[in-house]
mmCIF entry with sequence, helices, sheets and N, C-alpha, C, O atoms, coordinates in Angstrom:
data_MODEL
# 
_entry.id   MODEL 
# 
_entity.id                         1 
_entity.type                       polymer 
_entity.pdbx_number_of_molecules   1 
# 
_entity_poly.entity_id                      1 
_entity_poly.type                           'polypeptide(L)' 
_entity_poly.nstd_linkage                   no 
_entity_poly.nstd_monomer                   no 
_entity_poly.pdbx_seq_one_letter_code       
;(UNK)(UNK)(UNK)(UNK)(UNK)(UNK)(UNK)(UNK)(UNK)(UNK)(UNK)(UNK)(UNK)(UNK)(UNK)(UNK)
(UNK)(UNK)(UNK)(UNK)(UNK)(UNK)(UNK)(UNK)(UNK)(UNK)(UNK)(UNK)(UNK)(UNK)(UNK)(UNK)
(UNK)(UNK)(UNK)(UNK)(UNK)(UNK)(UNK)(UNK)(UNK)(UNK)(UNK)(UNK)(UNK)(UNK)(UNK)(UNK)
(UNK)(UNK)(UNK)
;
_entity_poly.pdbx_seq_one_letter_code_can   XXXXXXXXXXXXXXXXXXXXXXXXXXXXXXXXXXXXXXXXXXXXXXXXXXX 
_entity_poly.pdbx_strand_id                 A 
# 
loop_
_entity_poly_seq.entity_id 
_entity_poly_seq.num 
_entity_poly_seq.mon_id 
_entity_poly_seq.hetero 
1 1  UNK n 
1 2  UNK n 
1 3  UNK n 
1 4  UNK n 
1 5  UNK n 
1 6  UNK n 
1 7  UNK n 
1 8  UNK n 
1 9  UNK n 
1 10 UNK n 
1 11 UNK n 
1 12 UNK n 
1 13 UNK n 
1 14 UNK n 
1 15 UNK n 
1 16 UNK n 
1 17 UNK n 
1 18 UNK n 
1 19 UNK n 
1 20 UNK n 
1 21 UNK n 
1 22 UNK n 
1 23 UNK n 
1 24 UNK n 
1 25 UNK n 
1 26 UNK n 
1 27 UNK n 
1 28 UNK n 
1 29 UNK n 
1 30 UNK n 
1 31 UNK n 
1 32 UNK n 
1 33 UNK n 
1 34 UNK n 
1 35 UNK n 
1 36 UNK n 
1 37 UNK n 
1 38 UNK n 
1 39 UNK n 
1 40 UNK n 
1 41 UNK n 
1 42 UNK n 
1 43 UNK n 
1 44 UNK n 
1 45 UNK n 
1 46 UNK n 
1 47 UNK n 
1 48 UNK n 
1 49 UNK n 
1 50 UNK n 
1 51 UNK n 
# 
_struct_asym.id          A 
_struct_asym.entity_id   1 
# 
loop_
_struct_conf.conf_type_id 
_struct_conf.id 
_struct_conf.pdbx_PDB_helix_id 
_struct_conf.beg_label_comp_id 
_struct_conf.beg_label_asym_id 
_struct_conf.beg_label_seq_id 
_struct_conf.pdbx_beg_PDB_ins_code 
_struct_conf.end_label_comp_id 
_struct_conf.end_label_asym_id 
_struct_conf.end_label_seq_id 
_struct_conf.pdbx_end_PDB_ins_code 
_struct_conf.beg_auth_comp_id 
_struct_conf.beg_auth_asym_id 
_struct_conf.beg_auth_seq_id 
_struct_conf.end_auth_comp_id 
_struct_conf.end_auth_asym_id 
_struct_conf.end_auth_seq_id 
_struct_conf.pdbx_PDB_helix_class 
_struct_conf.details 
_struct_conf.pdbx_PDB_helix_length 
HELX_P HELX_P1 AA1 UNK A 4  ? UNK A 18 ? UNK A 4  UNK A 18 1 ? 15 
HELX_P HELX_P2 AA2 UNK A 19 ? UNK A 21 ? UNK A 19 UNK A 21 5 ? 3  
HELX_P HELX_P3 AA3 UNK A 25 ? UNK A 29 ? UNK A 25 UNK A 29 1 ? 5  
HELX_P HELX_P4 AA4 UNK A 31 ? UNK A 34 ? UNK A 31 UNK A 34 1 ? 4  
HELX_P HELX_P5 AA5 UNK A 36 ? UNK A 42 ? UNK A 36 UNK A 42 1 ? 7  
# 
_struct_conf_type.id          HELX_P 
_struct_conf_type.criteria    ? 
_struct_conf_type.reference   ? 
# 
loop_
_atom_site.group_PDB 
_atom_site.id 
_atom_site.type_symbol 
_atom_site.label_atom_id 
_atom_site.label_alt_id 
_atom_site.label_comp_id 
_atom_site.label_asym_id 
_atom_site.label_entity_id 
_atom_site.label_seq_id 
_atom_site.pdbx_PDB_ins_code 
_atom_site.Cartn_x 
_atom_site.Cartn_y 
_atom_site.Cartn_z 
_atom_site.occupancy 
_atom_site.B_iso_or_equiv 
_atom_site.pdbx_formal_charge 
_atom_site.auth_seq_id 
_atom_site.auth_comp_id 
_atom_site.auth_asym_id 
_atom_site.auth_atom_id 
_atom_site.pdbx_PDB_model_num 
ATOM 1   N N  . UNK A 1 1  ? -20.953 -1.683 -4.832  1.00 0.00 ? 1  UNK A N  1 
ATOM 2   C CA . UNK A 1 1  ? -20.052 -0.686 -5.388  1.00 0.00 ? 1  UNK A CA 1 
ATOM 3   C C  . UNK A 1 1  ? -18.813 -0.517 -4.515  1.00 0.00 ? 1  UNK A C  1 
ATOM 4   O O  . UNK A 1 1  ? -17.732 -0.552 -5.103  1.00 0.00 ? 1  UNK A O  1 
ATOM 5   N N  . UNK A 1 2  ? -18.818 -0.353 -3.312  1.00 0.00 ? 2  UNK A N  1 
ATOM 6   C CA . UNK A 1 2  ? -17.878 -0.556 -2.529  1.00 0.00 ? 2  UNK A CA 1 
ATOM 7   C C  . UNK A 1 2  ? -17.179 -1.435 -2.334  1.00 0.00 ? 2  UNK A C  1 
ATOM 8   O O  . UNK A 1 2  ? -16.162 -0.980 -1.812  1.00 0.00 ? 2  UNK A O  1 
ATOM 9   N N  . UNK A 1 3  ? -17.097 -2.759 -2.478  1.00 0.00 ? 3  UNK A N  1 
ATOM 10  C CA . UNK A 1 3  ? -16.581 -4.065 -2.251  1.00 0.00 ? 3  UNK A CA 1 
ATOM 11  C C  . UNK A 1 3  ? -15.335 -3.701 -3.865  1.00 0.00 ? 3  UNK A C  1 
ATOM 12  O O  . UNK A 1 3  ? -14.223 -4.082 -4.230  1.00 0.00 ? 3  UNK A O  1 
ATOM 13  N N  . UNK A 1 4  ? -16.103 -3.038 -4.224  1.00 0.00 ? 4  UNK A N  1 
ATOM 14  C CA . UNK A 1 4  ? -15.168 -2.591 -6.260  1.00 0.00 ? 4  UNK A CA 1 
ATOM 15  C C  . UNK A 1 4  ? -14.059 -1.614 -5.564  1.00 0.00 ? 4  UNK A C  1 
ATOM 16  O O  . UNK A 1 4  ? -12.883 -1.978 -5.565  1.00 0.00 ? 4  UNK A O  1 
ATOM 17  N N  . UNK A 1 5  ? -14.372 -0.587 -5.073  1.00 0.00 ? 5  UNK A N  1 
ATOM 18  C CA . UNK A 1 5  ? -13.627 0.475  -4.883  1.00 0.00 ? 5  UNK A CA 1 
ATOM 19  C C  . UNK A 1 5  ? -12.990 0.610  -4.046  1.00 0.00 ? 5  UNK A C  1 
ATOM 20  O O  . UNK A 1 5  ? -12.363 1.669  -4.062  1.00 0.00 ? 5  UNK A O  1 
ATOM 21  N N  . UNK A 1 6  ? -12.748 -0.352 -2.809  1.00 0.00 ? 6  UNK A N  1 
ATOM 22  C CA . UNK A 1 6  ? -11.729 -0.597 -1.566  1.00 0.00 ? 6  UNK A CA 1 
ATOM 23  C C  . UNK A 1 6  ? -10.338 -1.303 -2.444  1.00 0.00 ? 6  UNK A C  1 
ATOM 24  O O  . UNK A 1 6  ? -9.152  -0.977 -2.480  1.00 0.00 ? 6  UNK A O  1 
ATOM 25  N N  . UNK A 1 7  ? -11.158 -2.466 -3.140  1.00 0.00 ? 7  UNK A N  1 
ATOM 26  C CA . UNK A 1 7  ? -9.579  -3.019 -3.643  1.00 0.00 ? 7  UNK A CA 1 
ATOM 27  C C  . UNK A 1 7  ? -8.981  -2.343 -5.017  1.00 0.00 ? 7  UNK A C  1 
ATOM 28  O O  . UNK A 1 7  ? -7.834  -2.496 -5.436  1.00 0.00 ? 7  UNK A O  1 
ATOM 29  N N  . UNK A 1 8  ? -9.798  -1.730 -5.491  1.00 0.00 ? 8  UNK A N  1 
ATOM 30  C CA . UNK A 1 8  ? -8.894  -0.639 -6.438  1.00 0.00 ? 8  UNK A CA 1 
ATOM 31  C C  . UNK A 1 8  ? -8.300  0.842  -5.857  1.00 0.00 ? 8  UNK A C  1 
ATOM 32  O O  . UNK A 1 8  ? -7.938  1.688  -6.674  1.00 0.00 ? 8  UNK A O  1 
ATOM 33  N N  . UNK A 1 9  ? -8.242  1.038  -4.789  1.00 0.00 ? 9  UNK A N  1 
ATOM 34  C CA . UNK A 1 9  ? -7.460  1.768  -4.083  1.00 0.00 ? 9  UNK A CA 1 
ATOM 35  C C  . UNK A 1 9  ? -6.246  1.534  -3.382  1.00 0.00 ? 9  UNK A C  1 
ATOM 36  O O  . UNK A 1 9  ? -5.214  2.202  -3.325  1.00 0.00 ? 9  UNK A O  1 
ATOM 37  N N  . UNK A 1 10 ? -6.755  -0.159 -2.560  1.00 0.00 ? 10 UNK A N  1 
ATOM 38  C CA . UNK A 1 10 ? -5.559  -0.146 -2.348  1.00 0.00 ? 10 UNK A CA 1 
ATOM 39  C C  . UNK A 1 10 ? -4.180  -0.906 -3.488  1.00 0.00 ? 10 UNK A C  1 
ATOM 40  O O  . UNK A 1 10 ? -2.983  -1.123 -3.301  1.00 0.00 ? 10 UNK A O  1 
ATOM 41  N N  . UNK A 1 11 ? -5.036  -1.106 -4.571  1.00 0.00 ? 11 UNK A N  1 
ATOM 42  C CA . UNK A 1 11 ? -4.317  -1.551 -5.831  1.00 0.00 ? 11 UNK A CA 1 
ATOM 43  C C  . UNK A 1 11 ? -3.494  -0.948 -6.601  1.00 0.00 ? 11 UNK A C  1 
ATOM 44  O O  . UNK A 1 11 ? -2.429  -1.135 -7.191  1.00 0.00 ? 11 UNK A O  1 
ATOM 45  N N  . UNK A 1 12 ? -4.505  0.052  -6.386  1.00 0.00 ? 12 UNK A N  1 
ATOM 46  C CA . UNK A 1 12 ? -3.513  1.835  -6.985  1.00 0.00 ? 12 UNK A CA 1 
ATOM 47  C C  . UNK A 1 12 ? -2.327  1.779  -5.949  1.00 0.00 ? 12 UNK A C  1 
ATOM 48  O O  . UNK A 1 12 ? -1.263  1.193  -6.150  1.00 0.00 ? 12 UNK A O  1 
ATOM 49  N N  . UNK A 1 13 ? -2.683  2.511  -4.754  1.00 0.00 ? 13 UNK A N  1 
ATOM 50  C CA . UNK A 1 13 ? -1.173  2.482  -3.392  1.00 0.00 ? 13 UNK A CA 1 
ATOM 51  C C  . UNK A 1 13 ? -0.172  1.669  -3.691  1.00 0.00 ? 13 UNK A C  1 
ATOM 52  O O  . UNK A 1 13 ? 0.993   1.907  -4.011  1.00 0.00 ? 13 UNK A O  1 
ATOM 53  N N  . UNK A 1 14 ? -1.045  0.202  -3.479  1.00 0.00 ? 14 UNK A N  1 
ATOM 54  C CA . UNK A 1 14 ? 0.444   -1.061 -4.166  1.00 0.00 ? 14 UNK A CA 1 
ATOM 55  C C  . UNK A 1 14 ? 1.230   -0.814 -4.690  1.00 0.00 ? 14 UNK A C  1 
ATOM 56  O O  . UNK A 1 14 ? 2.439   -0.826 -4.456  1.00 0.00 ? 14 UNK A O  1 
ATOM 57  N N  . UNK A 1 15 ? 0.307   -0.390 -5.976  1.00 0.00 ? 15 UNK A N  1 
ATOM 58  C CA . UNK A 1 15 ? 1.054   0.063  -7.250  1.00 0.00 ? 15 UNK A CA 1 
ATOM 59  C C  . UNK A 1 15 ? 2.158   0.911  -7.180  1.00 0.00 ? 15 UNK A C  1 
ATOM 60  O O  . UNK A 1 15 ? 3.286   0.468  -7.398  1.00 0.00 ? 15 UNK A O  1 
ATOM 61  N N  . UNK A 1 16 ? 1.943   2.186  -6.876  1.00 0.00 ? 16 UNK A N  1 
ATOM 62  C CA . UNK A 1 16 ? 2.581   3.181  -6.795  1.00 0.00 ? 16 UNK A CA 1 
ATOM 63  C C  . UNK A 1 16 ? 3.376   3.126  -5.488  1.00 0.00 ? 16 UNK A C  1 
ATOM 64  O O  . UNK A 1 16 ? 4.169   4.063  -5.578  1.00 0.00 ? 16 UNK A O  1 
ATOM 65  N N  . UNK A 1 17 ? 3.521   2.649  -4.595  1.00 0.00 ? 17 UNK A N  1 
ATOM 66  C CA . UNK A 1 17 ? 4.298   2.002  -3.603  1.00 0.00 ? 17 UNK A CA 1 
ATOM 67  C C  . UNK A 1 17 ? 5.313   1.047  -4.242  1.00 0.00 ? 17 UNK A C  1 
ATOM 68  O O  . UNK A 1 17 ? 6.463   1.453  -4.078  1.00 0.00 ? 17 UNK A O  1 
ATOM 69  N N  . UNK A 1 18 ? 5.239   0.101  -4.802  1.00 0.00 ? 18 UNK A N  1 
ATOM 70  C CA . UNK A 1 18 ? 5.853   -0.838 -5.958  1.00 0.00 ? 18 UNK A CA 1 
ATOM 71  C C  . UNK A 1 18 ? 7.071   0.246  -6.347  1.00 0.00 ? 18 UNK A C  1 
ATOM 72  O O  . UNK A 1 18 ? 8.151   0.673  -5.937  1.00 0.00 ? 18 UNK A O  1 
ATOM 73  N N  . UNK A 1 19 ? 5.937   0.398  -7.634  1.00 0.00 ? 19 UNK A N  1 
ATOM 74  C CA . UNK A 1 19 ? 7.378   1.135  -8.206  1.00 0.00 ? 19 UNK A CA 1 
ATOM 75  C C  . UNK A 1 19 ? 8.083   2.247  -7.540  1.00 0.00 ? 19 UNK A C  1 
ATOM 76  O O  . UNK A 1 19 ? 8.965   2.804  -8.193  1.00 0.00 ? 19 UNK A O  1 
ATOM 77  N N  . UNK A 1 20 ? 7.809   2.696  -6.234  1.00 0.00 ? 20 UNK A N  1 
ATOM 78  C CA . UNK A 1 20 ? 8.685   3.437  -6.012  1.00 0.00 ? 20 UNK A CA 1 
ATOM 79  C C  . UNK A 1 20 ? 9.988   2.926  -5.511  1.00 0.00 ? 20 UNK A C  1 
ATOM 80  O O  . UNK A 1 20 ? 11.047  3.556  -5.508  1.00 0.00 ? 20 UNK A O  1 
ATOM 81  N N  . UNK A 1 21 ? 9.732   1.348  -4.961  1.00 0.00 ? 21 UNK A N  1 
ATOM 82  C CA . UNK A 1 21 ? 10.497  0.922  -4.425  1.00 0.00 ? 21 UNK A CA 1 
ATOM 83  C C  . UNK A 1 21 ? 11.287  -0.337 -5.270  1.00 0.00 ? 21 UNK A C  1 
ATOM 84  O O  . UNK A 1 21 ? 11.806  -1.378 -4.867  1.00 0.00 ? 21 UNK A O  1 
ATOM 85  N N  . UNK A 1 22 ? 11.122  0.289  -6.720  1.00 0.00 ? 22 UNK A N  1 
ATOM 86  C CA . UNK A 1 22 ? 11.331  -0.002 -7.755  1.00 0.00 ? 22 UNK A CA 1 
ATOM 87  C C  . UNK A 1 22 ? 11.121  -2.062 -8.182  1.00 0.00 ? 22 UNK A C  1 
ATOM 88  O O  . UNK A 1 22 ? 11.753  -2.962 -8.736  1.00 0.00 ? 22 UNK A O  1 
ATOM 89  N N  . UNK A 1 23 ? 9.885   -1.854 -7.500  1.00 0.00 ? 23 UNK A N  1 
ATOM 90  C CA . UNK A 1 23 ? 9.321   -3.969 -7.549  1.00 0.00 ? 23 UNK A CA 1 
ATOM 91  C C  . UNK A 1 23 ? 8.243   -3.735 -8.834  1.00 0.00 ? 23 UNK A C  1 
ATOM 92  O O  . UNK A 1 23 ? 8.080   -2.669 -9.427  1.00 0.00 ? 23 UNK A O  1 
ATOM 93  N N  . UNK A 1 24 ? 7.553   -5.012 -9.106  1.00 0.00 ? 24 UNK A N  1 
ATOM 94  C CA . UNK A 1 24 ? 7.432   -5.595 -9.706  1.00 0.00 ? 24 UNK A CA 1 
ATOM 95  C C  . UNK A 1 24 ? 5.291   -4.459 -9.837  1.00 0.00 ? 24 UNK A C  1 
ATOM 96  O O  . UNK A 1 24 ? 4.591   -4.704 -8.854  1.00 0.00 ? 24 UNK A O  1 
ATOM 97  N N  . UNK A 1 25 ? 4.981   -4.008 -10.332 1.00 0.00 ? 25 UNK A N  1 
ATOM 98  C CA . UNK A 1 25 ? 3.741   -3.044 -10.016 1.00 0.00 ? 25 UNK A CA 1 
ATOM 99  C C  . UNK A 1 25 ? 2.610   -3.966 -10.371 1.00 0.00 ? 25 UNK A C  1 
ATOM 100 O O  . UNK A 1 25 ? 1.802   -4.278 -9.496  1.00 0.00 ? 25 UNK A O  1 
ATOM 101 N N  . UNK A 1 26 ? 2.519   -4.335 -11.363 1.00 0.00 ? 26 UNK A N  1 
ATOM 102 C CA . UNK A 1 26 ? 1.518   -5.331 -11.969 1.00 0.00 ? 26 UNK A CA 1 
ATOM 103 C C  . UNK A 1 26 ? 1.059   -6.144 -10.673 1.00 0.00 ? 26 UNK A C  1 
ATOM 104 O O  . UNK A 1 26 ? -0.056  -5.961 -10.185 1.00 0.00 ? 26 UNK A O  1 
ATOM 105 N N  . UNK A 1 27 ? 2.033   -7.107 -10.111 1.00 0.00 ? 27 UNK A N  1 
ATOM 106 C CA . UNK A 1 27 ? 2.399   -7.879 -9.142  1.00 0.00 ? 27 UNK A CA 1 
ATOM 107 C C  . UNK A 1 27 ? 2.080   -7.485 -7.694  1.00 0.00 ? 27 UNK A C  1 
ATOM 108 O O  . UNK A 1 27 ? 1.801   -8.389 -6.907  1.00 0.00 ? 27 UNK A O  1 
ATOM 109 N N  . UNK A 1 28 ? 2.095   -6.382 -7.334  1.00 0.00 ? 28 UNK A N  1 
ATOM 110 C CA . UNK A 1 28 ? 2.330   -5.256 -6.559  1.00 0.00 ? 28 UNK A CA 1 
ATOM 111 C C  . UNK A 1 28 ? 0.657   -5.428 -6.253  1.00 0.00 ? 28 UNK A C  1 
ATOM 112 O O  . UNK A 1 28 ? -0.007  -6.200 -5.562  1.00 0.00 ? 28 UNK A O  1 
ATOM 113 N N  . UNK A 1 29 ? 0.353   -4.295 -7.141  1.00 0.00 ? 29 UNK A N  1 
ATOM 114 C CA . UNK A 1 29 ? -1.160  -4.270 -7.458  1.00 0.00 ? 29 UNK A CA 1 
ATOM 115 C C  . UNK A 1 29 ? -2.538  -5.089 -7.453  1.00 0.00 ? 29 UNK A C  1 
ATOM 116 O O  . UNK A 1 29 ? -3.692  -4.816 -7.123  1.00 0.00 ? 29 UNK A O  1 
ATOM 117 N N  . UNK A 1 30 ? -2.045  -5.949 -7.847  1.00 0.00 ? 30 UNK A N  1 
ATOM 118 C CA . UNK A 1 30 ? -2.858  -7.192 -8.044  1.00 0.00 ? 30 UNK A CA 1 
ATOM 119 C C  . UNK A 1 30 ? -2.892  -8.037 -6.348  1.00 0.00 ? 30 UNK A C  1 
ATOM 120 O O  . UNK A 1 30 ? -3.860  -8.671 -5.929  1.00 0.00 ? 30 UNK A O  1 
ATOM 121 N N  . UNK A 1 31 ? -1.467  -7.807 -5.532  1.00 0.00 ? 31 UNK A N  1 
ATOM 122 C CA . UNK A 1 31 ? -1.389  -8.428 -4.138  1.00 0.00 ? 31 UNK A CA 1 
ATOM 123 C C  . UNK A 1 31 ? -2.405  -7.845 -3.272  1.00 0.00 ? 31 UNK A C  1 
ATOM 124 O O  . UNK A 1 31 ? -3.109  -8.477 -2.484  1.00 0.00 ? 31 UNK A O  1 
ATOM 125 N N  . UNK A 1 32 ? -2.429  -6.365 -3.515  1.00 0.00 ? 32 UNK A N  1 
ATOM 126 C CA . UNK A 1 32 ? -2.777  -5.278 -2.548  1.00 0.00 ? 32 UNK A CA 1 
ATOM 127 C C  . UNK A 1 32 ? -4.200  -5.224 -2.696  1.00 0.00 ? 32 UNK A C  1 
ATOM 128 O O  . UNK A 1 32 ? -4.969  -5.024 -1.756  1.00 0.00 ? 32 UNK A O  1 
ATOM 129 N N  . UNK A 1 33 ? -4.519  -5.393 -3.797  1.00 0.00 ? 33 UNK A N  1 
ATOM 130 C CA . UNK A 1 33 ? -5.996  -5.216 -4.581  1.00 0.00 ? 33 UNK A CA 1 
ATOM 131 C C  . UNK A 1 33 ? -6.730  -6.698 -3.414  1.00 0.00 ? 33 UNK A C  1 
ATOM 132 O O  . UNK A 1 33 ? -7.629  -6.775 -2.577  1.00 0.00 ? 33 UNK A O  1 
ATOM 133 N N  . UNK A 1 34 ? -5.889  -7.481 -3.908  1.00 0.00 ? 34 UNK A N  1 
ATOM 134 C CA . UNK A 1 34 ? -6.664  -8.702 -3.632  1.00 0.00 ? 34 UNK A CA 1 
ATOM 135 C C  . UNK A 1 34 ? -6.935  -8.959 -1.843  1.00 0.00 ? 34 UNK A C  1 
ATOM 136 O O  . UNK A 1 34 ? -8.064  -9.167 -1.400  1.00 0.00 ? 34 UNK A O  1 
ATOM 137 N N  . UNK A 1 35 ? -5.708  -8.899 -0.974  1.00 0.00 ? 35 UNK A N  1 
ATOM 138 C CA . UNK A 1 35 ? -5.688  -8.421 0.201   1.00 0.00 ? 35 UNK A CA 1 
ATOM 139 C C  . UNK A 1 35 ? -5.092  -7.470 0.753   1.00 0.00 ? 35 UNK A C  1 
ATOM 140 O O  . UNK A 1 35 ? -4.040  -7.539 1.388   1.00 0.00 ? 35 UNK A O  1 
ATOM 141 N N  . UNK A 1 36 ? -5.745  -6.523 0.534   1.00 0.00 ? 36 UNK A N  1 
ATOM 142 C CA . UNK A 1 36 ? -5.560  -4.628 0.964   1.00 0.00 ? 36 UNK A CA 1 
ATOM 143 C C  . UNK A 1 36 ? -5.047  -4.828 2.383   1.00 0.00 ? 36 UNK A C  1 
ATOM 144 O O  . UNK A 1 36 ? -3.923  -4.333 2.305   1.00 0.00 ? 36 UNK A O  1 
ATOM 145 N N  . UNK A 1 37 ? -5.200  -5.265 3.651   1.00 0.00 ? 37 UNK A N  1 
ATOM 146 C CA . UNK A 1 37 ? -4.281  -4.556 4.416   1.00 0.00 ? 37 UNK A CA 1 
ATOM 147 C C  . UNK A 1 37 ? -2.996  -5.799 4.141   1.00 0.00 ? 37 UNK A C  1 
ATOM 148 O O  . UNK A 1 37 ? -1.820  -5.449 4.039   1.00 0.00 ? 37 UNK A O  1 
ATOM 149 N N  . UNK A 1 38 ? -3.334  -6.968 4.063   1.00 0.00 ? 38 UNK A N  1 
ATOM 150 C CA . UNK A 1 38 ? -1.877  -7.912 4.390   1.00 0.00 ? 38 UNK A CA 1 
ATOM 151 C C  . UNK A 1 38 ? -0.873  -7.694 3.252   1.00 0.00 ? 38 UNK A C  1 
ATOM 152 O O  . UNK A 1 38 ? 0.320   -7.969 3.381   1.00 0.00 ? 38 UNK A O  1 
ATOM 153 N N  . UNK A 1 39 ? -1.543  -7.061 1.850   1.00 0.00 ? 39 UNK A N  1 
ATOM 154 C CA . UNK A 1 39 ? -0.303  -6.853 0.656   1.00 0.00 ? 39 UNK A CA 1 
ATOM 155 C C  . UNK A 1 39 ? 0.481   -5.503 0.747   1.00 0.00 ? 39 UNK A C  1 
ATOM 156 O O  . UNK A 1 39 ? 1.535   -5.231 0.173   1.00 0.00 ? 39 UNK A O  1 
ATOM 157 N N  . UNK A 1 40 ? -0.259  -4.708 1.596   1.00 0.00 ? 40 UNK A N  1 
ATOM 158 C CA . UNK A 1 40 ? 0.357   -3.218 2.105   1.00 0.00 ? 40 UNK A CA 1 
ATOM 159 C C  . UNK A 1 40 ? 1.455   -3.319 3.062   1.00 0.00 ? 40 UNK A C  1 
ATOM 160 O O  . UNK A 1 40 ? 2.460   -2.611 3.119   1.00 0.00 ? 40 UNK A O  1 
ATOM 161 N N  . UNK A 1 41 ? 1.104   -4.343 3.838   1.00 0.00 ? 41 UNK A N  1 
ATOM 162 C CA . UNK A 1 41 ? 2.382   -4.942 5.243   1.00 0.00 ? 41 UNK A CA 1 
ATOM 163 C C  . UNK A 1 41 ? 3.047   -5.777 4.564   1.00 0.00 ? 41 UNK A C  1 
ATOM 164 O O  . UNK A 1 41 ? 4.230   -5.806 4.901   1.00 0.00 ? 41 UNK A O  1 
ATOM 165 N N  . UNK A 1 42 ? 2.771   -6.471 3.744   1.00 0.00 ? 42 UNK A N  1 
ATOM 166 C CA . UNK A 1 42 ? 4.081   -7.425 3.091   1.00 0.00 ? 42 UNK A CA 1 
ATOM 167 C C  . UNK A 1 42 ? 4.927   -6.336 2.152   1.00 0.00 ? 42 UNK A C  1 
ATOM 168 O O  . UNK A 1 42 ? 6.155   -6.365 2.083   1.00 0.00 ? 42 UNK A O  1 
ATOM 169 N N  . UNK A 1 43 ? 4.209   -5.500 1.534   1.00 0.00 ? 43 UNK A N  1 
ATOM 170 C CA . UNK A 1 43 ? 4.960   -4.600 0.759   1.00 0.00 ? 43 UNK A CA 1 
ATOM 171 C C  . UNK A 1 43 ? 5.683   -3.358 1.664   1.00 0.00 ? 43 UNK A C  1 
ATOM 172 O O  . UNK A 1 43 ? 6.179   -2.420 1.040   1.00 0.00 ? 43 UNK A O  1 
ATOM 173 N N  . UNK A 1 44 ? 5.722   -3.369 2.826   1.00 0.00 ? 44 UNK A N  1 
ATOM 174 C CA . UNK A 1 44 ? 6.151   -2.323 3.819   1.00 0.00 ? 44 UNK A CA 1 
ATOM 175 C C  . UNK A 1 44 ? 7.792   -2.983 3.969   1.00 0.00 ? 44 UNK A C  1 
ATOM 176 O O  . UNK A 1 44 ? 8.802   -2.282 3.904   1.00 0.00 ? 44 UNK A O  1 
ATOM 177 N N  . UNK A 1 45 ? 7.788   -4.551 4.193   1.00 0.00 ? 45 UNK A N  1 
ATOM 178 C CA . UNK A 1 45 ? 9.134   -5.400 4.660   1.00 0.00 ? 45 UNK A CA 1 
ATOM 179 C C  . UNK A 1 45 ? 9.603   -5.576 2.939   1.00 0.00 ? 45 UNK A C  1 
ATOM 180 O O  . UNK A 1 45 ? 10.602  -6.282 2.802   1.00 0.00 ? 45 UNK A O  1 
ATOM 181 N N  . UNK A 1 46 ? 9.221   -5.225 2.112   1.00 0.00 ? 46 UNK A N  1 
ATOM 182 C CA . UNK A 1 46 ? 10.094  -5.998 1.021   1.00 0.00 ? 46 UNK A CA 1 
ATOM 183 C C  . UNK A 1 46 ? 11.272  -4.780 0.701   1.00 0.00 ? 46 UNK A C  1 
ATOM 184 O O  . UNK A 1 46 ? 10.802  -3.670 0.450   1.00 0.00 ? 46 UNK A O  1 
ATOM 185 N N  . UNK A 1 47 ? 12.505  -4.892 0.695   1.00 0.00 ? 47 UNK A N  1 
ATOM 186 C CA . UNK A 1 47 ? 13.271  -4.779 0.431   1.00 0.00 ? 47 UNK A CA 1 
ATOM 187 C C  . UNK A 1 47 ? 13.547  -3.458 -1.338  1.00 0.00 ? 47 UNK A C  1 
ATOM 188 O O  . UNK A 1 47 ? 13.210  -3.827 -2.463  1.00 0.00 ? 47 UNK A O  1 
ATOM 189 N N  . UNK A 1 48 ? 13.991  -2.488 -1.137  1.00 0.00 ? 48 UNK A N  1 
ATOM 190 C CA . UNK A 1 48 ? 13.866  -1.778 -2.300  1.00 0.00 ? 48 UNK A CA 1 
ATOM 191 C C  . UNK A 1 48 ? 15.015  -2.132 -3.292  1.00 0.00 ? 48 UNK A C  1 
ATOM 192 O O  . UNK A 1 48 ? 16.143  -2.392 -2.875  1.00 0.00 ? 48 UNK A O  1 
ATOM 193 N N  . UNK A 1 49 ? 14.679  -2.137 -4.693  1.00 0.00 ? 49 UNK A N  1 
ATOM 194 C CA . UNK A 1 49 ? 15.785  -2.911 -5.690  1.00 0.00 ? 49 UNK A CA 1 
ATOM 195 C C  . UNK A 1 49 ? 16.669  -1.630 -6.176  1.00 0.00 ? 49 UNK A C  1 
ATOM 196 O O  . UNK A 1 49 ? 17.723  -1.742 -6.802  1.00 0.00 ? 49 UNK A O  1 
ATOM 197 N N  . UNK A 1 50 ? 16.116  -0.485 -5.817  1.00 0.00 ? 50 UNK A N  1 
ATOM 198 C CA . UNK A 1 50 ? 16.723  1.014  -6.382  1.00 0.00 ? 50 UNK A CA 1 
ATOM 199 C C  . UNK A 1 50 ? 17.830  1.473  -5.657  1.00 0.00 ? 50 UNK A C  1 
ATOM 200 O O  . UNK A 1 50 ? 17.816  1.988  -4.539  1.00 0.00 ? 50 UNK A O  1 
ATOM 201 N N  . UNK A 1 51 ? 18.784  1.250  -6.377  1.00 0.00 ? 51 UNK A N  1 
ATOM 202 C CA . UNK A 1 51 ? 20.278  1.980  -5.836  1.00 0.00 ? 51 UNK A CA 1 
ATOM 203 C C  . UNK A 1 51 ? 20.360  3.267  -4.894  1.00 0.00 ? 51 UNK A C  1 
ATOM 204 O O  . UNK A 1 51 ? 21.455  3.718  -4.559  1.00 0.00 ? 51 UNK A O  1 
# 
């Protein structure tokens, strides 16, 4: 049950990290989900598209 609920948390964060920084969420989500701490640090350096 746990191995389920670590990467849908940090999938959610992605997510909502994503779009705040107005990227790609689906994309986002799916990075973070899959490797929770290294898609959280790659998503820390990416660059925001929002004016």
């Amino acid at each position: 049950m746990v191995i389920l609920v670590i990467p849908l948390i940090f999938g959610v964060i992605g997510g909502f990290w994503a779009n705040a920084k107005g990227l790609n969420v689906a994309l986002w989500a799916i990075v973070c989900g899959l490797l929770p701490i290294i898609g959280l640090i790659l998503l820390a350096f990416q660059k925001s598209t929002k004016a």
